[in-house]
C-alpha positions as CSV (number, residue, x, y, z in Angstrom):
1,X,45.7,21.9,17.4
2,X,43.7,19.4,19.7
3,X,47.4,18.7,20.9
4,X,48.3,22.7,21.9
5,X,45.0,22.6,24.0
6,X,46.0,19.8,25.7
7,X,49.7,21.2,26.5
8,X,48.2,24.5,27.9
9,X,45.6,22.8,30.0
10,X,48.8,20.9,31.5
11,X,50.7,23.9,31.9
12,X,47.6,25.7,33.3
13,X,47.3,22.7,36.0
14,X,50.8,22.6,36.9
15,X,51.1,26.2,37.5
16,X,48.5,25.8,40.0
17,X,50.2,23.0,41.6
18,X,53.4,25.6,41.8
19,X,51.3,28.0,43.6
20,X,49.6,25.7,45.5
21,X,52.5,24.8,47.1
22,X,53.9,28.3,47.4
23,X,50.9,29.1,49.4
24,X,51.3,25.6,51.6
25,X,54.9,26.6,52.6
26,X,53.6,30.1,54.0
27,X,51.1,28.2,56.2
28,X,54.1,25.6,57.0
29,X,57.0,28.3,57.3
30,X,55.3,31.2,58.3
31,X,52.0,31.3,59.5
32,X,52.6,27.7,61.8
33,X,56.4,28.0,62.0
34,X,56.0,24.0,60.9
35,X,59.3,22.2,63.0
36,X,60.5,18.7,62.7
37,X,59.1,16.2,65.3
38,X,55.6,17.9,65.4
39,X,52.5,16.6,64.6
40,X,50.5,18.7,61.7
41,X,46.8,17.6,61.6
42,X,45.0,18.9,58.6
43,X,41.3,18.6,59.2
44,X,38.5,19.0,56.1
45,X,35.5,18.3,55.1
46,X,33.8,17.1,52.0
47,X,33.1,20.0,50.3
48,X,36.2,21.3,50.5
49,X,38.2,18.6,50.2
50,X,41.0,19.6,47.4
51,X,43.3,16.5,47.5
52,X,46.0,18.9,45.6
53,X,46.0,21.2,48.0
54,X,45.8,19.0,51.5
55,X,48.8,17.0,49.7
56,X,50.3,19.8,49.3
57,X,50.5,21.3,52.6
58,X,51.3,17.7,53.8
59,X,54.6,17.5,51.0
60,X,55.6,20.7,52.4
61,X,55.4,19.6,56.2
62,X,56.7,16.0,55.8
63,X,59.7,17.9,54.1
64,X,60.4,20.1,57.2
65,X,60.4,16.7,59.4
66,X,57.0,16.7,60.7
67,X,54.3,13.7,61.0
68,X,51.0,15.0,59.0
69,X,47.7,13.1,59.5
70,X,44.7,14.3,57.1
71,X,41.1,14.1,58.6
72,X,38.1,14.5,56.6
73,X,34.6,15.3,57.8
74,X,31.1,15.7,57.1
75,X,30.7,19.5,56.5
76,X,28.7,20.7,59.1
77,X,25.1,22.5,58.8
78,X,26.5,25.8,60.2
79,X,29.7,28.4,61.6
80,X,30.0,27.5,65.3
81,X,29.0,23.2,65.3
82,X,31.2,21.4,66.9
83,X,33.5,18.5,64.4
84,X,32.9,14.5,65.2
85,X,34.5,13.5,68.5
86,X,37.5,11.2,66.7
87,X,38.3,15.0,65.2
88,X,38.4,17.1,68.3
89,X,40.6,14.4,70.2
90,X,42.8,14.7,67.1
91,X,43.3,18.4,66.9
92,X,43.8,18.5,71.1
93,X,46.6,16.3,70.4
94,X,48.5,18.0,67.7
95,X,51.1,20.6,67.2
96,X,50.0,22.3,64.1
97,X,46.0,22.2,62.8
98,X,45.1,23.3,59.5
99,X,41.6,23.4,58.7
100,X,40.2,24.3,55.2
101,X,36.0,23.8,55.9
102,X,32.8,25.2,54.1
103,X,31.8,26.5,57.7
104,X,34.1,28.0,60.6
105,X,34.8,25.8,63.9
106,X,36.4,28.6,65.1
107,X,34.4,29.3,68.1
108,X,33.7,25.5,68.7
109,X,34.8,23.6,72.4
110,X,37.5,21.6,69.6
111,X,39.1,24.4,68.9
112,X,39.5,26.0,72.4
113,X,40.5,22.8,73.9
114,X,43.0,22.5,71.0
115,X,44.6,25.9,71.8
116,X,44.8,25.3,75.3
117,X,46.8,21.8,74.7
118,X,49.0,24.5,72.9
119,X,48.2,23.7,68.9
120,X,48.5,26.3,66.1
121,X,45.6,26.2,64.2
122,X,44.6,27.8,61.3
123,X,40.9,27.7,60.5
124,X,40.1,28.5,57.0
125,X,36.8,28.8,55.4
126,X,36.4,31.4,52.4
127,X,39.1,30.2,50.1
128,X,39.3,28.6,47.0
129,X,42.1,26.5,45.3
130,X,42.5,29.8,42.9
């Protein structure tokens, strides 16, 4: 018995992992267009920080070629405060920005300077590993 628990709790947790990375390569393939030689910088903070998840956009993105860094952050007080300076220099610099946080940087100086260096970024802030 304790043994059929512990087989569905594993199947449970691997069929997340399988959707997980379903949804990673639709960020990668579709929503970024991901190519090889580009620089992905996913950017989180510690709220939100699902290493399952970040590693498995990153999987997905080292498979099409590209370099990923991970960044992880304080979570800021509120929508609209800019990230740590080491973080905005980071996204300004890369191809592809994926950003899962408790509270949008959307409308943040980072992000606009990140956008006009030409990054694709991808702010996300009401999701959950479900």
């Amino acid at each position: 018995m304790v043994q059929l628990l512990d087989d569905g709790a594993k199947k449970g947790k691997v069929m997340k992992e399988l959707l997980m990375m379903k949804g990673a390569k639709v960020l990668v393939d579709v929503a970024t267009k991901v190519q090889a030689g580009e620089t992905v910088l996913l950017v989180t903070d510690y709220a939100k920080t699902d290493i399952a998840q970040a590693v498995a956009v990153a999987a997905v993105a080292c498979d099409r070629g590209a370099e990923v860094m991970i960044m992880s952050m304080k979570p800021r007080k509120r929508a609209g405060e800019e990230p740590p300076a080491a973080v905005a220099a980071a996204m300004k610099n890369a191809d592809v920005v994926i950003v899962p946080v408790s509270y949008s940087i959307t409308h943040t100086h980072a992000v606009k300077n990140a956008a006009a260096a030409g990054a694709r970024i991808i702010v996300m802030t009401d999701f959950t590993p479900e």
